[in-house]
SEFILO-595487 format. One line per 8 residues: number of its first residue (from 1); their letters; for each residue x, y, z of C-alpha. Coordinates in steps of 0.2 Angstrom, whole numbers, padded with zeros to 4 digits. Layout:
BEGIN
NUM> a> X,Y,Z; ... $
***
This chain:
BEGIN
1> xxxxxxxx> 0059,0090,0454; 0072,0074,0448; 0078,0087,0434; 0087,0100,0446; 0097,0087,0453; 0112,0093,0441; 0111,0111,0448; 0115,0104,0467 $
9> xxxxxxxx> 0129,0093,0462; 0147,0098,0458; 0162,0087,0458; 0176,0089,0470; 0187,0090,0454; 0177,0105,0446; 0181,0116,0458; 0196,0127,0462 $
17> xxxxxxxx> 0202,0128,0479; 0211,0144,0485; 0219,0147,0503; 0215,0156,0519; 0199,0162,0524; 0189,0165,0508; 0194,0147,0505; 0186,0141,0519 $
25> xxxxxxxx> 0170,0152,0515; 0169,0143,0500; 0170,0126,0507; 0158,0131,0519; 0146,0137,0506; 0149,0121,0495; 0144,0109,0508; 0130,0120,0512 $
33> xxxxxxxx> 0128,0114,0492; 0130,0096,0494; 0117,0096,0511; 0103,0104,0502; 0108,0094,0487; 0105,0076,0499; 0089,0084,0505; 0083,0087,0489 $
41> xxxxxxxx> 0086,0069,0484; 0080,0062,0499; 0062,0072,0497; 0061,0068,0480; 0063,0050,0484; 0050,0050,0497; 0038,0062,0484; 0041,0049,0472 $
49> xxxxxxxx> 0037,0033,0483; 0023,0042,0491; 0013,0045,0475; 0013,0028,0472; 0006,0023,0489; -0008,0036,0482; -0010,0028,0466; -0011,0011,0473 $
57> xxxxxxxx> -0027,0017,0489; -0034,0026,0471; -0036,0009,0463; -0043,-0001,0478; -0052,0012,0489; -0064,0025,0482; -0069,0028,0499; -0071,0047,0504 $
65> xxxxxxxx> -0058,0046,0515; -0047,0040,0501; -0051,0052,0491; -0047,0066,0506; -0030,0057,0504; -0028,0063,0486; -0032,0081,0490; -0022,0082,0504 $
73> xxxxxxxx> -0008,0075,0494; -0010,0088,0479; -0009,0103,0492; 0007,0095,0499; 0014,0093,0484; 0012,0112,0480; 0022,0116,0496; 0035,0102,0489 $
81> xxxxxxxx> 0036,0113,0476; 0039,0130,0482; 0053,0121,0495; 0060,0115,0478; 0059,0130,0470; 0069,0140,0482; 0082,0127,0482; 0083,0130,0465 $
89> xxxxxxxx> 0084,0146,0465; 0097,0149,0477; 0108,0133,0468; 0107,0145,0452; 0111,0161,0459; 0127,0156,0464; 0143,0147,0455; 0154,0142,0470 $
97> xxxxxxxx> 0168,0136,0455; 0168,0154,0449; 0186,0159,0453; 0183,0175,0456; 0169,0171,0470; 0173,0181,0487; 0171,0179,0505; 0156,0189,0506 $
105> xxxxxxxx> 0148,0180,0490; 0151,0163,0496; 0143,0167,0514; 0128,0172,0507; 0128,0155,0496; 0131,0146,0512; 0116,0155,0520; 0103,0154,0507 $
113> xxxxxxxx> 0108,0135,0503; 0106,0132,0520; 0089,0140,0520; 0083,0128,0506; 0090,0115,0515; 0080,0116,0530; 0065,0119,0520; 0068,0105,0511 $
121> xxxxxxxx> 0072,0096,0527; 0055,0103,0534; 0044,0098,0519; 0053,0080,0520; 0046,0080,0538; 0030,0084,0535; 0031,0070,0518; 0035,0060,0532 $
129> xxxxxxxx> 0018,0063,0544; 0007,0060,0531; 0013,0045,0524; 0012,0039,0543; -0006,0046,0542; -0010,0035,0527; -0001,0018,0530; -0018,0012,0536 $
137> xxxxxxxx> -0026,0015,0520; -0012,0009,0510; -0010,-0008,0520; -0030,-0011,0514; -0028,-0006,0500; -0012,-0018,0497; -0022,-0031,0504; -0036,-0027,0492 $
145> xxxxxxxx> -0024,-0030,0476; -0017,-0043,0482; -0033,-0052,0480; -0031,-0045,0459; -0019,-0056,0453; -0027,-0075,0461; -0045,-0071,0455; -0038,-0066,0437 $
153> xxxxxxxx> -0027,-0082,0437; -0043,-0092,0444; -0053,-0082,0428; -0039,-0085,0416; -0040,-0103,0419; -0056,-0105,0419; -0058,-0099,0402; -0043,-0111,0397 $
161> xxxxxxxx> -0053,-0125,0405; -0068,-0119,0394; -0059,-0117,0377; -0051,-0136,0381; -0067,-0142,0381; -0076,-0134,0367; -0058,-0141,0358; -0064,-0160,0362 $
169> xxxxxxxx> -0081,-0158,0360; -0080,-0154,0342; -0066,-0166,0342; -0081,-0178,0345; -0090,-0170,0326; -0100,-0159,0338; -0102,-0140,0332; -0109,-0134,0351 $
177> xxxxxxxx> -0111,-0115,0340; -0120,-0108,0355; -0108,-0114,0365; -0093,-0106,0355; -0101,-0090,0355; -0106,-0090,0373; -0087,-0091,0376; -0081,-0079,0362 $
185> xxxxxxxx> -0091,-0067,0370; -0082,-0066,0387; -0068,-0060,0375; -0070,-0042,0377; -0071,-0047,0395; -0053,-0054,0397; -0046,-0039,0387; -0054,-0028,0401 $
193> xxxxxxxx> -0049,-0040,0415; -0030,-0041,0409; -0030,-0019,0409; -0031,-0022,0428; -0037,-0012,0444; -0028,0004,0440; -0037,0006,0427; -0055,-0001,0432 $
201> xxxxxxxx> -0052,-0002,0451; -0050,-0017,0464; -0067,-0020,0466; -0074,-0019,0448; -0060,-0030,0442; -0063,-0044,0456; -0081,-0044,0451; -0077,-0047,0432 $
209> xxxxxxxx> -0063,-0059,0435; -0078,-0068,0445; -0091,-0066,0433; -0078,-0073,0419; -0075,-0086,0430; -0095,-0091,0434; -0097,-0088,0415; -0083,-0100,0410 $
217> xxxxxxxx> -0085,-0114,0421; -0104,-0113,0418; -0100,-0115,0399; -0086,-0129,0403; -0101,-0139,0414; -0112,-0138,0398; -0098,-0143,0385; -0096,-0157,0396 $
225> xxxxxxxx> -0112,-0163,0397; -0117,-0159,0379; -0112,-0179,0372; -0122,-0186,0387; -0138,-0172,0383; -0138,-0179,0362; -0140,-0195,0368; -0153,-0192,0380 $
233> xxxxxxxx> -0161,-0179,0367; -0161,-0195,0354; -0169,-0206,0366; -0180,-0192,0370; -0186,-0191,0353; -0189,-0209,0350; -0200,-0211,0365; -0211,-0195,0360 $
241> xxxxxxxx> -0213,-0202,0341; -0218,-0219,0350; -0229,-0211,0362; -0238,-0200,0347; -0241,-0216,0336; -0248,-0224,0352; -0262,-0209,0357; -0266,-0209,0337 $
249> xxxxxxxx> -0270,-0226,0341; -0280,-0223,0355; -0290,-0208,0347; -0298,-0219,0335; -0302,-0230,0348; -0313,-0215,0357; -0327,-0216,0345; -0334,-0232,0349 $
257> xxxxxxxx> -0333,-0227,0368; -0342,-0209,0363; -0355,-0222,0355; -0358,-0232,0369; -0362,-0216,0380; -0371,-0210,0367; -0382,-0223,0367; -0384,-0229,0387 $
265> xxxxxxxx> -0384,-0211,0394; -0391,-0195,0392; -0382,-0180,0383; -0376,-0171,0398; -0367,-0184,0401; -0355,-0184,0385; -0358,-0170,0375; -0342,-0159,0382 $
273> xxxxxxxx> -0334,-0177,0375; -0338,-0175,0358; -0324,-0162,0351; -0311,-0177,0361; -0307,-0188,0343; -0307,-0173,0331; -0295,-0165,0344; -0285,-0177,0347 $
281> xxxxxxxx> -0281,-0182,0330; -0275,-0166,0325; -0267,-0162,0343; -0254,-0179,0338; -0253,-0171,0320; -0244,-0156,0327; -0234,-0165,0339; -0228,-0177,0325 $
289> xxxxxxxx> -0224,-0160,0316; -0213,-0152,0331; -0205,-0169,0331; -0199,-0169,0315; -0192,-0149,0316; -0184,-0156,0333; -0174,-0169,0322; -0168,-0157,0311 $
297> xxxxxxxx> -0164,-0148,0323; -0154,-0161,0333; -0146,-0164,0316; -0140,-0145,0315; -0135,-0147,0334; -0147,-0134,0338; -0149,-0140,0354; -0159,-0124,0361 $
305> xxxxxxxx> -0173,-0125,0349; -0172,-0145,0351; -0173,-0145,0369; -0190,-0131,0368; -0200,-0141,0354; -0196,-0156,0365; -0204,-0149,0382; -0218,-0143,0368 $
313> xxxxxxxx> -0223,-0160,0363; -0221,-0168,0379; -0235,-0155,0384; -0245,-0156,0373; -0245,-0176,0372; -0249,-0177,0390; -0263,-0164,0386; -0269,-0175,0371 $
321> xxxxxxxx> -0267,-0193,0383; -0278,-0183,0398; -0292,-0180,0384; -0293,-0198,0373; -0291,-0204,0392; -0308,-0194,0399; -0318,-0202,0387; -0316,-0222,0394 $
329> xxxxxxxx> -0315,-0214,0414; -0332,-0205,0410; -0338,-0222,0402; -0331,-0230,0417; -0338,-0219,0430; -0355,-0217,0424; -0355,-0237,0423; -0353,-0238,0442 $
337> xxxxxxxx> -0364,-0226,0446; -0378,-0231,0436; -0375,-0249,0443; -0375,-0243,0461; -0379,-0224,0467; -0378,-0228,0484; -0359,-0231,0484; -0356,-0214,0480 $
345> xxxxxxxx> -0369,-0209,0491; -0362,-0218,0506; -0346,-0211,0503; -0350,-0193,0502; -0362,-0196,0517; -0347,-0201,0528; -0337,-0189,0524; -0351,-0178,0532 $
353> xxxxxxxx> -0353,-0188,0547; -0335,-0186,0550; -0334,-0169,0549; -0349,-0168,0560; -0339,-0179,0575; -0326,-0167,0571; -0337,-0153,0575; -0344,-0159,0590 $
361> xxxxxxxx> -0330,-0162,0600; -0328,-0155,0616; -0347,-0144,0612; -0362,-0148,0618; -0368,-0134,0603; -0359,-0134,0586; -0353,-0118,0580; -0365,-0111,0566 $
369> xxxxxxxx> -0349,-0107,0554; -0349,-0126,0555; -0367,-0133,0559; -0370,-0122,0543; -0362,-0127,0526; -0363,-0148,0535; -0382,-0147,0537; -0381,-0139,0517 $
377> xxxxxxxx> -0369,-0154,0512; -0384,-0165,0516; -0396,-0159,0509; -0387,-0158,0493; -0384,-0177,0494; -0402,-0179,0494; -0408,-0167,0482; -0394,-0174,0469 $
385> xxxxxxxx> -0403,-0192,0474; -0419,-0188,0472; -0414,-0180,0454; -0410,-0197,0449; -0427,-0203,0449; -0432,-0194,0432; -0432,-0205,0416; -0414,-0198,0410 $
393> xxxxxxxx> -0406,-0197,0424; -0390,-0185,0423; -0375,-0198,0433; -0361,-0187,0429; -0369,-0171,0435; -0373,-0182,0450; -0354,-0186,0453; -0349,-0169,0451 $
401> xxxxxxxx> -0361,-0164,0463; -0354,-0176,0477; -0337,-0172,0473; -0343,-0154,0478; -0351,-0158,0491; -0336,-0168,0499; -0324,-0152,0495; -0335,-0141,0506 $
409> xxxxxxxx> -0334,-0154,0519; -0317,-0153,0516; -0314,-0134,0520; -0327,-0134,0536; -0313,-0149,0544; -0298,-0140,0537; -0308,-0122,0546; -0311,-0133,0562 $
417> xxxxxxx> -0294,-0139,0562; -0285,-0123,0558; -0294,-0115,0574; -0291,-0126,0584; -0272,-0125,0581; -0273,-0109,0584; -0282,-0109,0601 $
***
């Protein structure tokens, strides 16, 4: 539309002025000219001003009713057009400096520029109404960008902040590689970022300047602590190697205690023991092994894979300790039972007793989900007592059976208990 702005304006020195009243025609029709000439500029300014209000909701709202805004805006835009095109018409049918222009020519000029006018003046109005229409969607979509340009700076520095780090870390002799890469690869990121909303939209460039920004500050937290997690890795490692030569130790001590139950109590009482030494001996083995590929990989700064064979020997150590420890509790145990049944009787006996109190309060009758599994518990204390009374006695199926029999009693009080809440 800006290019026909030459065929609607003519200086006052182009043109030649003749007297009386085909004179006055023709300054008549030549400011019939400059008026549709204004009108022209002033719809093209507002068409102009207009598609960028559209351009900006485009990028921050894809609502429908934004997108409703678009259409209507293309169909005005055609009307624009024809308004245009009649003004153009009429500007190039006519050459009001033509000296040989008469009355009758020039009145017709003035008519017909004056009919382009006031449709250009019409379609201006109507420009007018729909950008009125559509200031509420612009004003949230304003407000929508205006959020851009803080949470790309906010990314942005982030990313500084990160790269500043990984700068003194290394500073420090430390190579942080999977650090560097996590941070190279928010790259592409930026690039994307830094091509803005009218290009991705408000909403998906505000979610990736905040993803940048989680991303980067996560990365800086790490860098930061990365001298402080060496030195805890190091002393990590020394501790381990101490505790693996320690439970070496302690595994060849467990034959002598396997002996000793071999030779005071009978085989169910050690024979799921045996495997413990054997065991043991290579469990430590494999941990000394993961601790010397942790150290190489401390010295290649490979902190992933020294941080997982870690948490690997740690397990496996407390799994190894746990079994070169059953052997002496076992020893232990059976000691104390063989020395005094009764204790353990007695306590498994209370146990029941109190849970029968339990189930007698406030009944004259026990309930039989109760009475029940109780008057089981204690006749399984006196069976597993009486099987004590053979020549090779079995102690440690003994105190298996009178932890059992306390963990039923446990669930009838923990039954009782829950009812009664409930009631």
């Amino acid at each position: 539309m800006a290019d026909a702005y030459g065929r609607g304006i003519v200086t006052t020195a182009s043109r030649r002025w003749f007297g009386g009243r085909g004179e006055s025609r023709r300054a008549d029709a030549q400011a019939a000219k400059d008026a549709a000439a204004a009108a022209f500029y002033e719809l093209d300014t507002a068409q102009r001003d207009l598609r960028i209000s559209l351009e900006t909701i485009a990028a921050a709202d894809g609502s429908p009713e934004a997108r409703r805004a678009g259409e209507a805006f293309a169909a005005l835009g055609q009307r624009i057009d024809q308004a245009s095109h009649v003004y153009i018409e009429a500007v190039d049918a006519h050459d009001l400096d033509r000296p040989e222009l008469d009355g009758a020519v020039a009145a017709r000029a003035r008519d017909e520029l004056g009919r382009a006018r006031d449709g250009l003046v019409q379609a201006k109005a109507e420009l007018d109404r729909f950008a009125q229409g559509i200031q509420p969607l612009l004003e949230q979509a304003e407000s929508q960008l205006a959020r851009v340009v803080p949470a790309r700076e906010r990314a942005r520095a982030a990313l500084l902040a990160a790269s500043t780090a990984l700068d003194e870390v290394r500073g420090k002799g430390m190579r942080a590689d999977e650090l560097a890469a996590r941070l190279a690869a928010l790259g592409p990121e930026l690039t994307r970022l830094n091509q803005g909303a009218a290009q991705h939209g408000v909403q998906e460039t505000i979610r990736r300047a905040d993803r940048i920004l989680r991303d980067a500050e996560a990365i800086r937290a790490e860098l930061v602590r990365l001298p402080e997690r060496a030195a805890e890795v190091d002393r990590r490692l020394v501790s381990l190697r101490t505790r693996a030569q320690a439970l070496r130790n302690r595994a060849d001590r467990v034959d002598p205690v396997l002996s000793e139950l071999r030779r005071r109590f009978s085989a169910e009482c050690w024979q799921d023991l045996q495997h413990v030494p054997d065991q043991a001996v290579r469990d430590v083995a494999r941990a000394e092994e993961q601790l010397r590929e942790a150290g190489q990989a401390r010295e290649e700064q490979r902190w992933g894979d020294v941080t997982a064979l870690v948490e690997a020997v740690r397990a496996a150590l407390d799994s190894t300790d746990e079994a070169v420890s059953a052997a002496q509790d076992r020893l232990t145990r059976l000691e104390a039972v063989a020395r005094d049944p009764q204790a353990e009787v007695q306590r498994t006996r209370f146990a029941i007793r109190d849970a029968q109190r339990l189930a007698m309060e406030g009944r004259s009758v026990p309930d039989p989900r109760h009475a029940g599994p109780l008057d089981a518990s204690v006749a399984r204390v006196d069976r597993a007592l009486a099987a004590l009374e053979g020549r090779h006695p079995d102690y440690w199926h003994f105190l298996q059976e009178m932890e059992e029999v306390r963990a039923a009693v446990g669930r009838v009080v923990a039954d009782i208990r829950g009812g009664r809440a409930l009631g």
